[in-house]
Structures are given as C-alpha cells and as structure tokens.
N, C-alpha and C positions, 0 to 999 in steps of 0.2 A: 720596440722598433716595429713587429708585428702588425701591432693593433694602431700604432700611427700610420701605418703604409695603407692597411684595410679602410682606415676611417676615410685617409685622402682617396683609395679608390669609390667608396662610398659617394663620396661628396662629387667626385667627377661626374658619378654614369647620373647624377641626383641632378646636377646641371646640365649636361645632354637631356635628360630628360623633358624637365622645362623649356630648353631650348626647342626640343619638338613638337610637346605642346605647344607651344605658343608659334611655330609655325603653322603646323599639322589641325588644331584642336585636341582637345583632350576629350578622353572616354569618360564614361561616368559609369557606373555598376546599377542595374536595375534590379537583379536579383542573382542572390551569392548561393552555393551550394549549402546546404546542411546535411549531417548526418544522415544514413540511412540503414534499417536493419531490415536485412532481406533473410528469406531461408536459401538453404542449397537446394539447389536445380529450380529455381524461383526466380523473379527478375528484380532488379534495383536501377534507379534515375536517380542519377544526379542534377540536378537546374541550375543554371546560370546564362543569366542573359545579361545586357549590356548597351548603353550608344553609343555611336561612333564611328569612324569609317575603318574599325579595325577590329579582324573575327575574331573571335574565345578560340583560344587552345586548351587542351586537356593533357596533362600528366598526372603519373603514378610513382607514389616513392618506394625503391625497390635498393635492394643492400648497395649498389653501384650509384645511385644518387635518386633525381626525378628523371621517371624515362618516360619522353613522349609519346602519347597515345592520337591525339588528333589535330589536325592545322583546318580550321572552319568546320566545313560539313564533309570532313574526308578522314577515315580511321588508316591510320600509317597504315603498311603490308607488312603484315605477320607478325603486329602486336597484340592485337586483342581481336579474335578470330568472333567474337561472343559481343562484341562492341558497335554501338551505332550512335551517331550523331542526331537528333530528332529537332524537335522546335519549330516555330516561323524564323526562319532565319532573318526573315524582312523587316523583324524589329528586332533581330539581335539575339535571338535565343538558341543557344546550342548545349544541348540537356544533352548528358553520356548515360546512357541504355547499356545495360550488361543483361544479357537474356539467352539462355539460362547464369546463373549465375553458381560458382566454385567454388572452394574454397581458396582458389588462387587468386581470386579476385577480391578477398579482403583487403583491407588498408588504407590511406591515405591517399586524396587524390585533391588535386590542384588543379583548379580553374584560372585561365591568367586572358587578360586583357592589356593588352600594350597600350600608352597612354593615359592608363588611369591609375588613379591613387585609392589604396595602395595597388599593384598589378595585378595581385592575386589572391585567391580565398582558395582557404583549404574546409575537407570534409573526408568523410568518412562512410566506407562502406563495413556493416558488422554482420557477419553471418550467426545467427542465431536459430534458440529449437526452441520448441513448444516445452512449457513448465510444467512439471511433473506433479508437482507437488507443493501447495502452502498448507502454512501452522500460524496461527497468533498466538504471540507471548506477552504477559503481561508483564511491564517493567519497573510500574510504580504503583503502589494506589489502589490495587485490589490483592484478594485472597482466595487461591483456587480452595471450591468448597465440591463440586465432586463434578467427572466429564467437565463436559465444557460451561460450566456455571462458575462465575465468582461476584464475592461479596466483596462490596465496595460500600463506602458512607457518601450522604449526603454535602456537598460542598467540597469534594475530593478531586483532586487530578491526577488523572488516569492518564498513562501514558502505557501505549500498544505499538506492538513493532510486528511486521506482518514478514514472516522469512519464506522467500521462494527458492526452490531446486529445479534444474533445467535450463530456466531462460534469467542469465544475468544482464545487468546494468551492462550500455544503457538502453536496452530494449526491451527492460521489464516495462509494464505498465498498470501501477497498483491503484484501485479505488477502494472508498473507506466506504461502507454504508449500518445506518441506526435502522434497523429495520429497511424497510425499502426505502430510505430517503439517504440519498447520498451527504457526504460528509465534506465540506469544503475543504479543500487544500491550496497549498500556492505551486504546486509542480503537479504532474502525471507523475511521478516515482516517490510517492511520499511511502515508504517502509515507514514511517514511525511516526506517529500522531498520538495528541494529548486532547483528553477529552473534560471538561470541567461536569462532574456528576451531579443531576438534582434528581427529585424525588417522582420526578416525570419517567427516569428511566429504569426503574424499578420492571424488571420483568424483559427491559427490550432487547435484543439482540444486537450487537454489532460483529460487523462481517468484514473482512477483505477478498478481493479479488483480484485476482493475479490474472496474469496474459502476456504477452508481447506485441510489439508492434509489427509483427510479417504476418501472424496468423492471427485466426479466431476463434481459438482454444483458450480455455479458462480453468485454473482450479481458484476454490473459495474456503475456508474456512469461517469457524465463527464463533465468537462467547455470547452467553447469556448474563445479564446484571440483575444483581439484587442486592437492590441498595436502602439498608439503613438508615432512617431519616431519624431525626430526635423526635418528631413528635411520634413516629410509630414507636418507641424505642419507651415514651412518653406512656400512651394510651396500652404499652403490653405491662408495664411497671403496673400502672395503675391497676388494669384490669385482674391484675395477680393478686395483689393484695386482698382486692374486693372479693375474690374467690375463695382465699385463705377462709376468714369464719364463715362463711355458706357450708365452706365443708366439716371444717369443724361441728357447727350446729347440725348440720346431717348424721356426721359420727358420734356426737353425745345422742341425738333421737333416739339412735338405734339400740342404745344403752339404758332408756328410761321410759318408766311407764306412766305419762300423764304425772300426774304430781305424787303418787303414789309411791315415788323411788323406784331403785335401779330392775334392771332384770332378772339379774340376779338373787336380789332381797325377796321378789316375788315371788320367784321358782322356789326356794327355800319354804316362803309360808304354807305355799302349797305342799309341800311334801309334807311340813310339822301335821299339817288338816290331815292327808290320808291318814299318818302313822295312828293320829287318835283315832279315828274310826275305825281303823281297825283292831286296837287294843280296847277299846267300849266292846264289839261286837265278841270281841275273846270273853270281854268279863259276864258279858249276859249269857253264855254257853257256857 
C-alpha cells in the first residue's frame, strides 16, 4: 500500500512538473558537478551551470536529510561560514567554493535546477593526503630473480599491480611507464596492468607512479625485465656445446707431448736415462 501511494505521489509532482514546463519553459543542464579531491585547509569547487529563467541551488547531505547551502548567488546565514557562490551568473553558472576546506566539509552535495530533467546532480567532495609510499608486484608471468629484477619469457603476459599507502581511491592517480615512455591505459587509476613481453624488453625497466589529484607529490617504484627469448635460449644451447670439446681438446693438450705420448710416459723415460748414467759412472769408479 506503501509503495502504491509513493509511486501515485510520484506521478503527481511528475505532472505538475510538465505542466510548468510547458508553461514556464524548461531548464536544460550545461554543466553538472563531479567529484572533487581537495586536501584540508586547501580549497575545492564544485561546477554547475545551467539555462533558464531558474538559479541552481546547492545542498549537502547531512544525517537529518539534504540541508540547504545556497538559493542563486547567495550562501544561507550560518551554514557554511567557508562557502561562496562564484561563476557568470549571466549564463547560469553558480560553482560552490569551499575555502579553506575541513574536514566537515566532506560528503555529498547536490546541485538542483527547477525545471529541468532530471533536477539534480550529485557529487562529491573527498579530503585526501599525499601517498606515502608505492611497491609493484608482480602477479602473473614473471620470477623475482634478485632486488628489483625479474625474469620473464618471450611472448609472456605480465600482469603488475602497483599498491599505494596514503592517498586512496578515488584520488589516487597511477601512471604506467617502460622506461620513459608511458603505458597506455583506459582510466587515470589503473593499479593493475598486463603487459604482453617480447624480446625488445629485455633489459627495460617498467615503473609506476603514484600521486593524487590535490597535490604534486609523487612516489614511484619499479622492476627491471629480463626476458628469455628462444633464440637466446637457442644460440646459449648452441654455443655450449661448441665449448664442451675446445675444452676437452685443451685438457687432453695439457696431458701429451706432440705425438710422443702422455707426460707422464715422458717424465718416467727420463728418470730411467738419469738412473743409467748414473749407475755407468758407479761401474767405471
């Protein structure tokens, strides 16, 4: 019975509504608020602009419901002591400025235009701090082989996940880079990227970098790759083999004298030579 009585009051204020557009005109939204990460004692704007012959108001949702913050270019008395109204008002823009900004000022806030569909956008203010610290882990596809070096193959996917302390979602903001050339992604917050290995990145480096969106502070970490390809894998195979009797032939040389047999056999004749002369030299005294 509830949810019948809601949906009929629904449907009423849904047809007043039209009925005022289509007296009135209707509003249309030029630009809606998004998210924003500020630090404390730092400032944060929210934007919304609009046409129409009807101003943007501004609320904040507070445990007692939306409590209104502004009606046009004018901040209620003694709601937000820290709050200003900014924009050309003359094409509709009424941006909510918080400066310095609190941490009483996090949270959701509502932008509302009468007459337009739908009335209102919501957004968000997130206080956030500079990131302390990043680490990349490897998650697929390589093997830590000592510090920051691992061994990965040729035609491998590598997937890296880049963990930051300090500054969380959604105000981290993580970039990938191979050396200095950055890594394409489909978002600013990509923690975790898959790389497909070839024999190019033997030796390169790849990095993340950590930050947020209020400040200009950065930390980075980064792996080194060395990647196994078959033909290197190929030409060490080979080149081993080839070495095997070079050395052998080296270590028999050292065992034989010209065609004359071993070193042994030789040292021996020669000793039998002394002992005769000197058992001749006995028998002639």
């Amino acid at each position: 019975m509830y949810f019948k009585f809601q949906y009929l009051v629904w449907g009423i204020l849904s047809s007043a509504l039209d009925i005022v557009q289509a007296v009135t005109g209707s509003s249309v939204w030029r630009e809606i608020p998004t998210d924003v990460c500020a630090e404390e004692n730092g400032h944060a704007t929210l934007t919304c602009s609009g046409d129409g012959q009807y101003e943007i108001s501004w609320r904040k949702q507070t445990a007692n419901g939306w409590e209104s913050i502004s009606s046009g270019n004018s901040i209620l008395y003694g709601v937000c002591n820290t709050c200003q109204i900014t924009g050309n008002h003359n094409v509709g823009q009424y941006n909510l400025k918080i400066d310095p900004v609190s941490l009483h000022n996090a949270g959701k806030y509502r932008c509302e235009l009468f007459a337009a569909r739908p009335y209102h956008h919501q957004a968000r203010i997130v206080i956030t701090y500079p990131c302390r610290d990043a680490e990349i882990k490897v998650i697929h596809g390589g093997t830590h082989q000592s510090e920051s070096t691992y061994t990965t193959e040729e035609g491998a996917e590598m997937t890296l996940q880049c963990i930051a302390t300090g500054c969380e979602a959604p105000c981290q903001n993580i970039t990938w880079y191979k050396d200095d050339t950055l890594i394409p992604s489909d978002s600013d917050n990509s923690s975790e990227i898959t790389i497909s290995v070839s024999r190019d990145d033997h030796g390169k480096r790849i990095s993340c970098k950590v930050g947020n969106k209020a400040t200009q502070t950065y930390r980075e970490d980064h792996i080194t790759l060395v990647v196994q390809s078959e033909e290197a894998l190929s030409t060490y195979s080979t080149k081993t083999s080839h070495d095997r009797p070079a050395i052998a032939t080296q270590h028999e040389s050292e065992f034989h004298i010209g065609n004359g047999g071993s070193v042994q056999e030789g040292s021996l004749h020669k000793v039998l030579l002394i002992l005769m002369s000197i058992a001749a030299l006995v028998n002639t005294s």
